[in-house]
C-alpha positions in Angstrom: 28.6 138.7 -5.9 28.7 136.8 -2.6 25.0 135.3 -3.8 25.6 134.5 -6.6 27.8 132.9 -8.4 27.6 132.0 -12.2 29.4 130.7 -15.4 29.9 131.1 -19.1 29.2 127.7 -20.3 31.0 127.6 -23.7 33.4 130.4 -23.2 34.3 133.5 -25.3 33.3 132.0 -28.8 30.8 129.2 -27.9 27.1 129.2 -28.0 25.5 132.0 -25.4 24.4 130.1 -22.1 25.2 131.6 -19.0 24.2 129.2 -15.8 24.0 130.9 -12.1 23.3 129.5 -8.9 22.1 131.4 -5.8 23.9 130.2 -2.9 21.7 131.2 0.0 18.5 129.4 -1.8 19.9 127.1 -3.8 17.6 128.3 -6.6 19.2 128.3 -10.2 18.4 130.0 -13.7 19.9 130.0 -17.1 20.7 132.9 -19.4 19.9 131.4 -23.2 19.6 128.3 -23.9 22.5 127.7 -25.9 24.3 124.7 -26.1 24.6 123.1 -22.4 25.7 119.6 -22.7 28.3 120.1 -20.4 26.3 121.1 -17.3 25.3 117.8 -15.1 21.7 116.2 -15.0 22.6 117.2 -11.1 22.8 121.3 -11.8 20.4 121.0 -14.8 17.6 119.9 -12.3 17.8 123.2 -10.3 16.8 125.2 -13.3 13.4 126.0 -12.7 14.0 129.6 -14.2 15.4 130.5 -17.7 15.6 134.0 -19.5 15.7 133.7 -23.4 17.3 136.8 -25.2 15.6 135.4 -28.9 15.5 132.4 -30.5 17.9 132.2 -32.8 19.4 128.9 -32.8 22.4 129.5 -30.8 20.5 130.8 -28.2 17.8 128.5 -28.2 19.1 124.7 -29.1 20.1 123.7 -25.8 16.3 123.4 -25.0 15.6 120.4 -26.0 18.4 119.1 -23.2 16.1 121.0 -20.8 13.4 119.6 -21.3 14.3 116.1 -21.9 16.4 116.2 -18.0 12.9 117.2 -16.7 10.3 114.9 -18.9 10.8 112.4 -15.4 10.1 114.7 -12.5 6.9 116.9 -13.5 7.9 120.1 -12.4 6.8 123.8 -13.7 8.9 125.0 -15.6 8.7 128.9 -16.7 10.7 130.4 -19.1 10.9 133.9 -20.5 11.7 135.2 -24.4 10.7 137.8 -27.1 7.4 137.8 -28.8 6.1 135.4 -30.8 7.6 133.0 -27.6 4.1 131.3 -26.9 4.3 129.7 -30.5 8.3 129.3 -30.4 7.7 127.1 -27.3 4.8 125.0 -28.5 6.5 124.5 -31.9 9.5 123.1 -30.0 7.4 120.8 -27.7 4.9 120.0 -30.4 7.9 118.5 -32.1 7.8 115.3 -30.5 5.6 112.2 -29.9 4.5 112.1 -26.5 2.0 108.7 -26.2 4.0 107.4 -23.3 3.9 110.2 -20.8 1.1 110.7 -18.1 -0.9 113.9 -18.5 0.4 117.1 -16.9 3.7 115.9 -16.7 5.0 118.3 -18.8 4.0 121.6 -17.3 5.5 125.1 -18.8 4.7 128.4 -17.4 5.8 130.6 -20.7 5.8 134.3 -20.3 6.1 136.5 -23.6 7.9 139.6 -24.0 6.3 142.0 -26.0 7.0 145.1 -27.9 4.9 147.4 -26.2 6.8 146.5 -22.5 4.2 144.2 -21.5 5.0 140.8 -20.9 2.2 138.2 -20.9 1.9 134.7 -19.6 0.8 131.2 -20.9 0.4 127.7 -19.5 1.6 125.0 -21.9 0.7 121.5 -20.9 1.0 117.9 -22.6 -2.6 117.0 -21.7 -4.5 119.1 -24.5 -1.6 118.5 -26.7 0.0 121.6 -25.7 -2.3 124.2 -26.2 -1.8 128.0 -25.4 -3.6 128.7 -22.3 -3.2 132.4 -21.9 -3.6 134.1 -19.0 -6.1 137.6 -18.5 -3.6 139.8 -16.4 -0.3 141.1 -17.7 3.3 141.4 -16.4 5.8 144.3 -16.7 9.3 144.1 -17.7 10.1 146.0 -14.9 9.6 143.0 -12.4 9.3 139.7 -14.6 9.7 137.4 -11.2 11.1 137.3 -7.9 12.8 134.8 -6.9 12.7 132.9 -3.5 15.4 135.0 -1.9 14.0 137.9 -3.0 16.3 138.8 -5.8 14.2 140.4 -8.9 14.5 140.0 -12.0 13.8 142.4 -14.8 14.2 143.3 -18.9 14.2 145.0 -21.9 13.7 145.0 -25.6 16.5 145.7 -27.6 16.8 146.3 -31.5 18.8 143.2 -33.4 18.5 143.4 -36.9 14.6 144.4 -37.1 13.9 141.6 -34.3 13.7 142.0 -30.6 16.9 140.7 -28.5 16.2 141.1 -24.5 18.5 141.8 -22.0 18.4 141.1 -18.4 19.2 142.5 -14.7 19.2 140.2 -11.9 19.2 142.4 -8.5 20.0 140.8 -5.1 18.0 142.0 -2.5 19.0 144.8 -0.4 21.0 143.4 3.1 21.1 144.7 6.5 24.9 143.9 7.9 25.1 143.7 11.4 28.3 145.9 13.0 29.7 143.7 15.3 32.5 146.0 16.1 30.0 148.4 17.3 28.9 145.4 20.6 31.9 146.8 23.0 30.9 150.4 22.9 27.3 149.5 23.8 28.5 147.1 26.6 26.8 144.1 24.8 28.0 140.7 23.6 26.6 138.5 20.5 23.5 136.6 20.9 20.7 134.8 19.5 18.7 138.7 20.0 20.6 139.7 16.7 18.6 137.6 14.6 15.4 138.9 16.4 16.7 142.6 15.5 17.5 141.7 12.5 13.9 140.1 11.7 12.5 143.1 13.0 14.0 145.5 11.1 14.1 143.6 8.0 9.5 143.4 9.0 9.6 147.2 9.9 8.5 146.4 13.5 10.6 149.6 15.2 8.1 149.3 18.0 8.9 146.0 18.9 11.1 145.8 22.3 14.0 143.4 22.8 15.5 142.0 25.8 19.1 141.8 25.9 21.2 140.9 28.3 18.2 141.8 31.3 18.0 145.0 29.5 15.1 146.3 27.5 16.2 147.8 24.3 13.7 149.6 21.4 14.0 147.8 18.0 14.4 151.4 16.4 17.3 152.3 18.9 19.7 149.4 18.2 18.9 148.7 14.8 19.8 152.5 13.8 23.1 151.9 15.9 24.2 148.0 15.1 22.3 147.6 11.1 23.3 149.2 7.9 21.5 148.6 4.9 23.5 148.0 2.0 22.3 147.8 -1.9 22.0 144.5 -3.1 24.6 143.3 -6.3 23.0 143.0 -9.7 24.4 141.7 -13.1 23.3 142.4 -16.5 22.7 140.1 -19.2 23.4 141.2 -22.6 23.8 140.2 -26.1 22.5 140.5 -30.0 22.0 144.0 -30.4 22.7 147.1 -32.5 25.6 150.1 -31.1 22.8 152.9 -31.6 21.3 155.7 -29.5 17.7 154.4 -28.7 19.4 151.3 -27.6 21.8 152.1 -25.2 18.9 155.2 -23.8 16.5 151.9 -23.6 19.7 150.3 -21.1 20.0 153.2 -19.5 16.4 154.0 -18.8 15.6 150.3 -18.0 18.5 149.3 -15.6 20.0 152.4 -14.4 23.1 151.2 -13.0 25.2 147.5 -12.7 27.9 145.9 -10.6 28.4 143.1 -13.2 27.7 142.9 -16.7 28.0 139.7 -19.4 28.2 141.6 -22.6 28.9 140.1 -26.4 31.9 141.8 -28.0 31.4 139.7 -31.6 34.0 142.0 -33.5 37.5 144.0 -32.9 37.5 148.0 -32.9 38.9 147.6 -36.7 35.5 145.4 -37.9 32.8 148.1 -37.0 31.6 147.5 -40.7 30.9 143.8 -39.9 29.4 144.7 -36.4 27.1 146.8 -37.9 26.2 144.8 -40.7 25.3 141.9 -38.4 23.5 144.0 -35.8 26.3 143.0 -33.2 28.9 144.6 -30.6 32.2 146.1 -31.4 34.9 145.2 -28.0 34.7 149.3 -27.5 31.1 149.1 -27.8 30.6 146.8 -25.4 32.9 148.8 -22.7 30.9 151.9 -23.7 28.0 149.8 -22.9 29.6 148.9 -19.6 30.4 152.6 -19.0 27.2 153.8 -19.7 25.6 151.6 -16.6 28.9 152.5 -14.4 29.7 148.8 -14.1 32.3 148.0 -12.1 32.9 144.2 -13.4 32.7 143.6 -17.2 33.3 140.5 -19.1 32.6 139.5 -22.6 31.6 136.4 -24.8 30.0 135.2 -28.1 33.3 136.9 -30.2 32.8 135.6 -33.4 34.6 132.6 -34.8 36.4 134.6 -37.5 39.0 135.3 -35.3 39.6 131.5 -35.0 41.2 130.6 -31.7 41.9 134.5 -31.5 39.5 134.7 -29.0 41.7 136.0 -26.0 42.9 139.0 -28.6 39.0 140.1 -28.0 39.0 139.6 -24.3 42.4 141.9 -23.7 40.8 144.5 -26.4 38.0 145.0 -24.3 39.4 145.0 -21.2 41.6 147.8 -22.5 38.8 150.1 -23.5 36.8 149.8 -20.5 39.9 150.6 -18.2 40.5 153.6 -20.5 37.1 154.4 -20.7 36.5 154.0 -16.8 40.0 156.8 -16.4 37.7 159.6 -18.5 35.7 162.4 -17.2 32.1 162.8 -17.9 32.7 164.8 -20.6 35.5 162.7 -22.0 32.9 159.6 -21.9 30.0 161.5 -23.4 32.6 162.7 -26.4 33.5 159.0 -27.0 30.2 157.8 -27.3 29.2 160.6 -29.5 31.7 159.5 -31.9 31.3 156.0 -31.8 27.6 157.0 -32.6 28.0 159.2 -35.4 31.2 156.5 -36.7 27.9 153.6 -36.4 25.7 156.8 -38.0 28.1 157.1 -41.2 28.6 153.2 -42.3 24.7 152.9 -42.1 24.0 155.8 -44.2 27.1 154.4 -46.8 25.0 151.2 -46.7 21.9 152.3 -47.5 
């Protein structure tokens, strides 16, 4: 993404954090709050956004490094999770004695994801010794938050081991790139009237004249010949979750399609059992995953630390399947999914 650019904090075996930055705002969010010691007080301060898949510990420890970066500087802070999050928040700030901060310094704008595709929103201050202060209208997965350069932001509930684990999409904005190469044939040069047509277009003001060069133009006229609209990037967010049918329709249904996706592969092809006895990805799972939301960039992480320093064995496994995944026709991809359905199907019955 030219936007955006991001990084896997603790690579392929460490805690989940993913940190990205938007270039053109500046603005800067975290994927799980895992362990981030290694990102500078500097970068941590531009975090003013996170998005929490659950709160198991891995996911959630490097909170408390959050929020002790920010106890100075009395921001809002919001921050996103799974149902019960309101309590999982205040449990982690009630934590603490707090006699020697000013009131409203510590200001959280908490926003629950529920079960039922709602998401609902609470303000958590240190003034009433942080009390849930939940707010009458509700949000929708759909569009959690926009951020200032209009990317969106949106989620879904996913099935890990009879708790919810959400994933997110981050979508840039849709751009309007100006063809320069198109100037000559229109006998016009560049200018500071590009911007203007740009604007314009960008506002939906096609009755809005221009003056270029002593001539009068129509904003509808040059921006159909000189602007192209192109679909913004987007990168999914994804991790802690079961290989089964209602979760990967839930994927599809919620997020449609990807550029990028960060995707756990926990386990090797040959330890299916174990993925599906810990509710976790197999590396051909995860390029199925990547297949089924035509991504065109995949990359994995949290592989479990059985393999040892075996990591990079995971990494080339998964990269395999989604190149020979990516070579198959439709009906080729739908067969391989059906098996690695019914293969998921069979150990779970065996189990039972």
């Amino acid at each position: 993404m030219n936007e955006l650019q991001f990084e896997i904090l603790n690579g392929l075996q460490g805690d989940p954090a993913v940190f990205a930055f938007m270039r053109n705002s500046g603005e800067a969010l975290l994927f799980d709050l895992g362990t981030i010691d290694q990102l500078t007080q500097r970068d941590l301060m531009k975090v003013r956004h996170v998005f929490v898949s659950h709160t198991h510990m891995d996911h959630f420890i490097g909170f408390d490094r959050w929020l002790r970066v920010n106890i100075p500087h009395k921001r809002l802070l919001k921050i996103w999770g799974p149902a019960p999050f309101f309590e999982r928040v205040q449990a982690k700030l009630k934590s603490y004695a707090w006699n020697l901060i000013e009131p409203d310094q510590l200001r959280f704008e908490v926003h629950e994801i529920r079960a039922d595709g709602s998401v609902a929103t609470a303000l958590i201050r240190n003034t009433d010794g942080f009390a849930i202060h939940e707010q009458e209208e509700l949000g929708s997965q759909d569009q959690l938050t926009i951020l200032h350069d209009g990317s969106i932001l949106s989620a879904v509930g996913l099935d890990h081991h009879g708790i919810k684990s959400i994933a997110y999409k981050l979508r840039n904005p849709d751009k309007l790139k100006f063809l320069h190469d198109q100037l000559p044939s229109l006998g016009l040069s560049s200018g500071a009237w590009i911007s203007q047509l740009q604007h314009n277009v960008k506002h939906s003001l096609f009755d809005e004249v221009l003056k270029v060069e002593g001539k009068i133009y129509s904003t509808r006229d040059l921006g159909t010949k000189l602007l192209r609209c192109e679909p913004g990037e987007s990168l999914v967010y994804l991790t802690d979750l079961s290989f089964d049918r209602l979760n990967v329709k839930r994927l599809q249904d919620a997020f449609g399609t990807a550029d990028r996706m960060i995707c756990e592969s926990s386990f090797l092809d040959q330890d299916r059992s174990r993925a599906v006895a810990k509710a976790h990805l197999t590396s051909r799972q995860a390029a199925l995953i990547a297949i089924a939301l035509k991504v065109k960039d995949f990359q994995i992480f949290h592989v479990s630390t059985i393999y040892g320093l075996g990591a990079e064995g995971s990494l080339a496994e998964a990269q395999s399947f989604f190149e020979e995944l990516t070579g198959l026709d439709d009906q080729e991809k739908q067969e391989a999914f059906e098996a690695e359905f019914k293969a998921v199907e069979k150990l779970k019955a065996n189990s039972q």
